[in-house]
N, C-alpha and C positions, 0 to 999 in steps of 0.2 A: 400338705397345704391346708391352707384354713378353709372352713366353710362358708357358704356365700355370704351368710348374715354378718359373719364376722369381718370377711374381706370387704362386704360393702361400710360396716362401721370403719373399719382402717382407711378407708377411701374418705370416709365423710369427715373425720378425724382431720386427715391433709388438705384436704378442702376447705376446713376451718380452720386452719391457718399453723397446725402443729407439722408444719414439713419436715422434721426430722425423723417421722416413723413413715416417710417414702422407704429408709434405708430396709425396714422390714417388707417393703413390697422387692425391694432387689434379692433379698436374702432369701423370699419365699419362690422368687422365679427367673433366678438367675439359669439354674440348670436348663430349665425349659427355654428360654430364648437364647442358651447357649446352644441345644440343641437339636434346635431347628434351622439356626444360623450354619450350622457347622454341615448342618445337610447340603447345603447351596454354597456356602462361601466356601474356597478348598485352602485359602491362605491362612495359617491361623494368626498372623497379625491385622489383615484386614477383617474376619471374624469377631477380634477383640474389638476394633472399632466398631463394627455394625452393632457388635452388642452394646457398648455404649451408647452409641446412636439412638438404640432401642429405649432406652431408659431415660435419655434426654425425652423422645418424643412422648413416651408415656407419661412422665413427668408435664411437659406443658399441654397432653390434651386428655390431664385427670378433669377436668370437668365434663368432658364429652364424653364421659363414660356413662352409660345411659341406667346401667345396672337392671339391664333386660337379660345380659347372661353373664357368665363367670366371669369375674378379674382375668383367668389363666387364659380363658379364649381371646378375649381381649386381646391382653399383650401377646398372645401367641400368633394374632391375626398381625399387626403393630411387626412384631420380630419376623414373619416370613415378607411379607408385604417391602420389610427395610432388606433384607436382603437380596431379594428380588430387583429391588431398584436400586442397588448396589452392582449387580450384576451386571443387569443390563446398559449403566453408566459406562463399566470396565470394559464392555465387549468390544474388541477393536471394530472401527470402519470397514466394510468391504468396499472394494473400489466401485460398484453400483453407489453406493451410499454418499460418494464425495459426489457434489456439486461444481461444478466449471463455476 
């Protein structure tokens, strides 16, 4: 993976308006948010979504990136966080849980 200065240039690059070298932030950290994904999701077609999910929302909230710490923490906080709230959507009701 690249080093901060670099990922922060690649960041500042997409946020100046070259959006086709996002495909370099998927290529630099697809493994890792496959791999956190795959901890938590057990479906691997629903995984394949989450991961995409992942990448859509990093994509629309590159300017919230503060660039206080790494890109990989980042998206890796972004990747458990998406499939945590994937989970928790899938989990069926318990009959406590329905309302009259």
């Amino acid at each position: 993976m690249e080093s901060k200065i670099d990922e922060n240039a690649l960041v500042q690059t997409i946020l100046d308006g070259q959006v086709d070298e996002f495909q370099q932030i998927i290529e630099n950290y697809q493994k890792l948010v496959w791999h956190l994904v795959a901890k938590i999701v057990k479906s691997e077609a629903d995984r394949e979504d989450v991961c995409q999910d992942v990448f859509i929302k990093v994509y629309k909230n590159l300017r919230s990136f503060k660039f206080e710490s790494k890109l990989s923490t980042w998206i890796g906080r972004i990747a458990y966080n998406s499939a945590i709230n994937f989970i928790q959507k899938k989990k069926p009701e318990l009959y406590e849980d329905i309302s009259p």
